[in-house]
PLY file of the C-alpha trace (Angstrom):
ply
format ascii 1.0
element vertex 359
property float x
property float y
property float z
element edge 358
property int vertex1
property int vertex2
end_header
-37.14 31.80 -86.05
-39.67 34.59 -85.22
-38.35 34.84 -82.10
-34.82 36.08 -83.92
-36.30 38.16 -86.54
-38.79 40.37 -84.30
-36.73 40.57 -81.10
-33.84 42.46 -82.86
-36.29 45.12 -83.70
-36.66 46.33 -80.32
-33.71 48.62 -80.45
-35.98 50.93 -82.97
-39.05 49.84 -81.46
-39.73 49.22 -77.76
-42.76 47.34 -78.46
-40.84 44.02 -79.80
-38.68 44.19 -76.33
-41.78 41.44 -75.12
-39.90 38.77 -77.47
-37.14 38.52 -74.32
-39.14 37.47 -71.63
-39.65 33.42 -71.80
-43.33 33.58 -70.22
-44.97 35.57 -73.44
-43.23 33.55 -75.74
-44.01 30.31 -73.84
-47.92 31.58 -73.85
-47.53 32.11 -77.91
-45.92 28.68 -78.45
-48.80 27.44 -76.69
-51.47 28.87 -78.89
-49.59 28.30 -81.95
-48.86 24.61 -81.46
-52.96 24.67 -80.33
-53.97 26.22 -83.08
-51.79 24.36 -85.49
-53.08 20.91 -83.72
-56.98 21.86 -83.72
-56.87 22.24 -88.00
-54.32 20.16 -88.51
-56.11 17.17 -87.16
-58.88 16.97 -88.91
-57.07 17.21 -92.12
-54.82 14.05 -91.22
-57.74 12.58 -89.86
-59.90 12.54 -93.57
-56.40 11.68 -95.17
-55.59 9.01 -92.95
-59.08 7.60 -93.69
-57.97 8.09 -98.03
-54.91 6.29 -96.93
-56.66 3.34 -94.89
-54.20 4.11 -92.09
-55.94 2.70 -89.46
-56.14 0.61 -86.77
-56.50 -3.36 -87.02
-58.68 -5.96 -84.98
-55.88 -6.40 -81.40
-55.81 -9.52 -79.81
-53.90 -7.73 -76.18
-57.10 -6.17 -75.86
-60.51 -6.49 -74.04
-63.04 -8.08 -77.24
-65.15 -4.84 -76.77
-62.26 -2.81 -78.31
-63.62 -4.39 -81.72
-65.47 -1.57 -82.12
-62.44 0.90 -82.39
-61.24 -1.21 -85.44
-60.78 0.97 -88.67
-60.33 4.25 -86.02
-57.29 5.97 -87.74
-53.70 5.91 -85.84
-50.39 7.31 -86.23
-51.95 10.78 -84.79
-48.29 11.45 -82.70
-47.45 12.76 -86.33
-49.61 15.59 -85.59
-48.09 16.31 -81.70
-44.84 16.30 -83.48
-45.44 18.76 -85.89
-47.59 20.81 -83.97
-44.98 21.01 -81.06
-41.57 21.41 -83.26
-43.14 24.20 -85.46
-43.82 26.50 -82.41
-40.53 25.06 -81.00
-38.43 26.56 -83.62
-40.74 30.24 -84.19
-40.79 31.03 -80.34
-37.65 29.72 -79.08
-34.27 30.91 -78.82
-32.17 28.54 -81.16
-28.62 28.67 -79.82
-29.67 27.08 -77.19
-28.56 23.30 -76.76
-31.19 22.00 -74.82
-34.19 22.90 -77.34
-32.73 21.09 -80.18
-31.62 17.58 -77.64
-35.49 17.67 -76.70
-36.32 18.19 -80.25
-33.72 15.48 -81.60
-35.59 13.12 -78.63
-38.76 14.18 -80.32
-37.41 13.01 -83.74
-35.83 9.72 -83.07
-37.90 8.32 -80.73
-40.80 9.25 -82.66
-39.30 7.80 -85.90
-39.08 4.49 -84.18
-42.66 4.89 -83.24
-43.37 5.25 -86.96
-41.27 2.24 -87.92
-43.71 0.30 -85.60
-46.78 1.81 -86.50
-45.99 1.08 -90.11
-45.52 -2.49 -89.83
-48.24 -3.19 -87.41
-50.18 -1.89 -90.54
-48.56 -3.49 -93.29
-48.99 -6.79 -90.85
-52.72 -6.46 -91.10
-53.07 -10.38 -89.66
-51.23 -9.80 -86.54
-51.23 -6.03 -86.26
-47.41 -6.92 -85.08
-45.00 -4.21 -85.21
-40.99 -4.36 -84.86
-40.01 -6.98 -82.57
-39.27 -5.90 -79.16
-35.91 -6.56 -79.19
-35.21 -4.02 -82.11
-36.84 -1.75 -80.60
-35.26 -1.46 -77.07
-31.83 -1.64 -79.01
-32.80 1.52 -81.03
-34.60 3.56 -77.72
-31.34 2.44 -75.89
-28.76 3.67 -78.84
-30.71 7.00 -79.22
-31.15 7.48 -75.26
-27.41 6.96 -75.30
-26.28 9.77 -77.83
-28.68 12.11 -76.12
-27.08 11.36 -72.54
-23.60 11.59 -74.06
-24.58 15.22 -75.61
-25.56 15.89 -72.23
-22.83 14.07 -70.57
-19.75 15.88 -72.88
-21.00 19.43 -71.84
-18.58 21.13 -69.01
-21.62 22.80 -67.07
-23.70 18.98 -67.30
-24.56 18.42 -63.45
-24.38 14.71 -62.62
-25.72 15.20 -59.51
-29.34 13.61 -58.15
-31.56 15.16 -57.03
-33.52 13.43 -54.60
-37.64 15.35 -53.88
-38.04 16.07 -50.51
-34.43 16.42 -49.20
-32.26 19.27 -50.18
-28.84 18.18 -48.87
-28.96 14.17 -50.44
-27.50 14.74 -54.18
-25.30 11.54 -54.86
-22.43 12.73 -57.20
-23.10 9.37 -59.98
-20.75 10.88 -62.29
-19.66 8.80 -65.46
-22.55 6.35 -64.34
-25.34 8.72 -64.72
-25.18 7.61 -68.84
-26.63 4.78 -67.27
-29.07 6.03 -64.74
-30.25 8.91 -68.10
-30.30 5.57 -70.82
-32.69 3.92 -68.23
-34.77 6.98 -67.38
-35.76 8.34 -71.01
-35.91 4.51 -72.17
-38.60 3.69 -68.98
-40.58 6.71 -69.69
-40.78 6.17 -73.53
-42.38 2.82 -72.80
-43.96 3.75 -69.89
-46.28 6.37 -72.17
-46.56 3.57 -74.68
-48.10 1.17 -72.24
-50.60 3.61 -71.17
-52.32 4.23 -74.86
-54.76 1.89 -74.70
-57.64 3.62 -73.96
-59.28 7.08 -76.13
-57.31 9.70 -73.78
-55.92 8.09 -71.44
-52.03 8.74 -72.13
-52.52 12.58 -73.47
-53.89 13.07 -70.36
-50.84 12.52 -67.94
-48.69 13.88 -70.41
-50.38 17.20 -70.07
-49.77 17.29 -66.17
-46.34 16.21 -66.23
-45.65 18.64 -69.12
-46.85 21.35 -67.13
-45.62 20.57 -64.20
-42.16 20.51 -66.40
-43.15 23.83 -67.56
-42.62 25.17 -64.35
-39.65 23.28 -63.22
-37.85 24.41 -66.55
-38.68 28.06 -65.75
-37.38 27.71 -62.40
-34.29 25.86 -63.31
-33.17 28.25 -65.38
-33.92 31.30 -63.20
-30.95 31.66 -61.10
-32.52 33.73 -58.24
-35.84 31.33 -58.18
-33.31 28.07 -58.70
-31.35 29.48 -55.40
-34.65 30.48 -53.36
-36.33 26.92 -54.06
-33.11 25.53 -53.01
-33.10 23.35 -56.69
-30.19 23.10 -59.32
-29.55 26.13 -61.76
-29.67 24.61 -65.23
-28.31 27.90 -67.53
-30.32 27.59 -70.46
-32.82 25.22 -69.47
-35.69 28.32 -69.17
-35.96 28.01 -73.17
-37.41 24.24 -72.53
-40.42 26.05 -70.84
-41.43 26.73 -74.32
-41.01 23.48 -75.42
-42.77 22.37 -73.16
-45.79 24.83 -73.93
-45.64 23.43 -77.49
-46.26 20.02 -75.94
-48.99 21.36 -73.97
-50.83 23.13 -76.71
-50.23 20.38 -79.45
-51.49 18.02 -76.55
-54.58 19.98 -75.94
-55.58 20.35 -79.18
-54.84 16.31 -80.22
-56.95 15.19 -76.96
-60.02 17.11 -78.76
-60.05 14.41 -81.25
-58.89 11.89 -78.69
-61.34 12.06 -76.02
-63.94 9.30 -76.29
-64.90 8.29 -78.84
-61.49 8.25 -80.60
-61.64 9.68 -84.00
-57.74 9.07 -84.39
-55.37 7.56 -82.21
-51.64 8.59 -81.07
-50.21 5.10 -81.53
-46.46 4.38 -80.93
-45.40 7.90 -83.25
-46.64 9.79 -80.74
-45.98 7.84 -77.02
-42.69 6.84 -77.79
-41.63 10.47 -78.65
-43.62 12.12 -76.03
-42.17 10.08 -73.22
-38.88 10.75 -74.50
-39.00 13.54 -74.62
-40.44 14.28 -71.07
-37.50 11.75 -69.80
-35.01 14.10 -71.57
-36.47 17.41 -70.45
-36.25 15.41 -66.55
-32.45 14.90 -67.15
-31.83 18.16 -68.24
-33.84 20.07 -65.19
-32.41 17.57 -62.73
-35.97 16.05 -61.98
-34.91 12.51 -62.87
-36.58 11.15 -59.67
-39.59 13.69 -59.46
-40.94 12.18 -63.13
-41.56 8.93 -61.16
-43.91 11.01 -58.91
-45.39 13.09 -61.47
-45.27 10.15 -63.62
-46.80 7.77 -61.93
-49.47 6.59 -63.75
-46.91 5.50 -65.99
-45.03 3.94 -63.70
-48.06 1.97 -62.56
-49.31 0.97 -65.76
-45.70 -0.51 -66.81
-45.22 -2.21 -63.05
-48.46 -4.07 -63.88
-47.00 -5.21 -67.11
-43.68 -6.29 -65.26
-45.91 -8.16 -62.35
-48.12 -9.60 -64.31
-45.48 -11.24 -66.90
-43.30 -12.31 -63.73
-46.21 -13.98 -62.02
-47.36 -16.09 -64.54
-43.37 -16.88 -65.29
-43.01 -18.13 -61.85
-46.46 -19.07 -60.51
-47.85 -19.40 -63.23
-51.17 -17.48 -62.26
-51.79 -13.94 -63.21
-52.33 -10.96 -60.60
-54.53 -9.18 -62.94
-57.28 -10.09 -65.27
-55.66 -8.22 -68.39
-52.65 -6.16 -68.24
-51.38 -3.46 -68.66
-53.46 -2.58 -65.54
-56.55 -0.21 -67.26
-57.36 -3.18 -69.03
-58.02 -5.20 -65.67
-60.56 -2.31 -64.79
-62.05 -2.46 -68.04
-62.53 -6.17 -67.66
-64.07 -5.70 -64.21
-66.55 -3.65 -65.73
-65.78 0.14 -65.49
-66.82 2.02 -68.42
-64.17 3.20 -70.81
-64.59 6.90 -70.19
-64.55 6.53 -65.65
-61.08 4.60 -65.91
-59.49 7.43 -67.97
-61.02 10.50 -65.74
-60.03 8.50 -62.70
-56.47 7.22 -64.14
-56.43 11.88 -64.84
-57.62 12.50 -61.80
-54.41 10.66 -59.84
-52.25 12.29 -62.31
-53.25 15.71 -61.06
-52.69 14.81 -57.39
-49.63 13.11 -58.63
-48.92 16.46 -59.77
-50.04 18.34 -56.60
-47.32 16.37 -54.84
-44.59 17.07 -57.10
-45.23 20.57 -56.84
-45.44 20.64 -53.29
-41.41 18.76 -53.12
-40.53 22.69 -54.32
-40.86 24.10 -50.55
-40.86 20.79 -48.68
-36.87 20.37 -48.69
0 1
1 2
2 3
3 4
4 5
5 6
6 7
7 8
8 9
9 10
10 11
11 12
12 13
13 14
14 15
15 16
16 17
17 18
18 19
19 20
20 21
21 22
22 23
23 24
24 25
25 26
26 27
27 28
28 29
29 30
30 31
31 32
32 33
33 34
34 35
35 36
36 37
37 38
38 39
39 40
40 41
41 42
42 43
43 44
44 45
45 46
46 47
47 48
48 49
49 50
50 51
51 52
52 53
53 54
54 55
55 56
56 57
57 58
58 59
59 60
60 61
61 62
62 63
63 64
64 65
65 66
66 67
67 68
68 69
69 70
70 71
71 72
72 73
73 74
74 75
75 76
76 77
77 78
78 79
79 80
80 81
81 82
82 83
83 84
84 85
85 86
86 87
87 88
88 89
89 90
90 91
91 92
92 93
93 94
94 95
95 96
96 97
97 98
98 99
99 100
100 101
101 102
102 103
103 104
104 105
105 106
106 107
107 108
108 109
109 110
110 111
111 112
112 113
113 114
114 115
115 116
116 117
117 118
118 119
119 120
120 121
121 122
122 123
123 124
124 125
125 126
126 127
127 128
128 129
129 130
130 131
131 132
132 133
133 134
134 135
135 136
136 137
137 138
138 139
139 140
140 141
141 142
142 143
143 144
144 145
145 146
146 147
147 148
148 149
149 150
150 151
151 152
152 153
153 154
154 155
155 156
156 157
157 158
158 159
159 160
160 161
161 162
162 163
163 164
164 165
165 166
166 167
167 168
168 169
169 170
170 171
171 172
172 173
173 174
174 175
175 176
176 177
177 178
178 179
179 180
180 181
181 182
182 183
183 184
184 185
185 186
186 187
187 188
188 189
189 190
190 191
191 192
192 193
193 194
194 195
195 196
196 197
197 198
198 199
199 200
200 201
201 202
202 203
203 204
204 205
205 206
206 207
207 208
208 209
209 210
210 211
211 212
212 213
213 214
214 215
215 216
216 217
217 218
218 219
219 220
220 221
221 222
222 223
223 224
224 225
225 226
226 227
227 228
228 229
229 230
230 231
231 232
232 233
233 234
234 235
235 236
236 237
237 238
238 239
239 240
240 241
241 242
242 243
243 244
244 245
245 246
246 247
247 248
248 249
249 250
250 251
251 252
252 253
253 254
254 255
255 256
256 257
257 258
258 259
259 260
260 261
261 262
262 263
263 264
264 265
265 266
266 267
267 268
268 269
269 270
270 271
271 272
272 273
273 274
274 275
275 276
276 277
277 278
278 279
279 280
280 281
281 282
282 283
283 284
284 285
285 286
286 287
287 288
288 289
289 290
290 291
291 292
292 293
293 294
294 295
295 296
296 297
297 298
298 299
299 300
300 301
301 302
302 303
303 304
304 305
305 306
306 307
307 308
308 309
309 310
310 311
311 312
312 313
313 314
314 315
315 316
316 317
317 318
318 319
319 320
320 321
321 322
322 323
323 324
324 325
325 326
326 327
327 328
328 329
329 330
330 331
331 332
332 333
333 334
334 335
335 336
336 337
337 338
338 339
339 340
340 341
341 342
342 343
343 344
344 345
345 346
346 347
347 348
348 349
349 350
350 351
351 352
352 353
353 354
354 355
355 356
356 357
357 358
């Protein structure tokens, strides 16, 4: 909105000719969504508290997480509004791609809410919607995002593959499948990994700003050519998107570094990893958010082993999963799993960056 009131102006006034270039406005949607984040939170925080939204006694969990019971959740509301607001002030609007990411944002994040709310109107259980209902929704809403995506003339069904430059199989019509199971995996994926004060905000921020760059790139023709990637036109405005994530993420992981004084719960994993997924399909980085990804990818595999193994051998591979829960049960304190679990996500990082020149 600012961006198409004060950018105008730079026909009378030279000054407001800054508004064009995608870096200064990425840099002020990150400060805005951190500054909206850092005040905001404490607000929802006492108000959550008023409101006795909070979390209930899990039985999935380690017995020592007792002492988290009564923390407040539901804190992805504030990453949501502390990323969209920015969204729309520093972005350009006609563009597509800002409002699929944002409608990823939005649905996902609703179904996140639908959960949340039950799991605390179910105070005995702490159960949310069943699982069925909500892979059904993820997969309808994945669905009309891919087909958005799908319907547009200039949509490249092409995959990229990291590493190799000249392997890009054509998947065409069957990419709705390959972009259902991508933003579906990731939203989970995210999901899986909240279970510990931290430890899912953290990976977000790498792959977000690894994204960040990406986007830029993608949708720099000259830079897209050089790095030998594909040129996305339009997909530069998801940079600042994806500085709104960053700075709404920054500012959120104040309050949820350990000790927790709120928690993201499903509002805020489902739509971040969404949204990341999306942001992946539209940059042509499907594969690369597996890499970048991968402590998400780890902590769901764990799930998926561990459920199989018990199915058919009926022993488990891990004490507790998803997988920081065995660690936490082996002994490692809370706050070394989550800098460790950041730690891989940053050399996860390292190597995704790295796939830009080695191809």
């Amino acid at each position: 909105m600012l961006y198409h009131l004060l950018y105008p102006l730079h026909t009378t006034f030279s000054v407001f000719n800054v508004f064009r270039y995608i870096t200064f406005r990425t840099v002020l949607a990150i400060l805005s969504a951190l500054i909206i984040s850092f005040f905001l939170t404490p607000y929802i925080i006492k108000k959550f508290h008023e409101w006795k939204i909070k979390s209930e006694k899990r039985e999935d969990v380690p017995e020592r997480h007792i002492e988290k019971q009564g923390t407040p959740t539901m804190g992805g509301f504030v990453i949501l509004v502390s990323t969209i607001i920015p969204t729309l002030l520093w972005s350009d609007l006609r563009n597509i791609y800002i409002w699929v990411v944002t409608f990823s944002l939005l649905s996902f994040g609703c179904i996140g809410f639908m959960d949340d709310i039950k799991k605390l109107k179910s105070q005995r259980n702490g159960k949310g919607i069943t699982g069925r209902t909500k892979m059904v929704l993820q997969a309808l809403f994945a669905l009309i995002i891919c087909i958005v995506l799908y319907m547009r003339s200039d949509f490249i069904t092409e995959l990229t593959v990291p590493f190799f430059k000249n392997i890009t199989p054509r998947l065409g019509v069957f990419y709705l499948l390959l972009g259902i199971f991508i933003i579906v995996g990731a939203s989970n994926g995210v999901n899986l990994t909240d279970g510990l004060d931290g430890l899912a905000i953290g990976p977000v921020l790498t792959v977000c700003s690894t994204f960040m760059l990406f986007a830029y790139i993608a949708g720099n023709i000259k830079f897209a050519q050089y790095l030998q990637i594909f040129y996305v036109k339009g997909a530069g405005e998801l940079t600042i998107l994806c500085g709104a994530i960053l700075g709404a993420g920054m500012g959120f992981l104040w309050y949820n570094a350990y000790p927790a004084e709120l928690f993201m719960g499903d509002t805020g994993s489902l739509s971040l990893g969404a949204s990341l997924a999306t942001i992946a399909v539209i940059i042509k980085q499907e594969i690369l958010l597996v890499i970048v990804g991968g402590i998400f990818v780890i902590e769901t595999m764990s799930v998926i082993i561990q459920v199989l193994s018990f199915k058919w051998r009926g022993k488990r591979v891990f004490r507790m999963a998803p997988i920081h829960h065995h660690f936490e049960l082996k002994g490692w304190n809370e706050e070394k799993i989550v800098v460790r679990f950041w730690i891989i996500s940053i050399i996860l990082a390292l190597i995704a960056l790295s796939t830009l020149k080695l191809r």
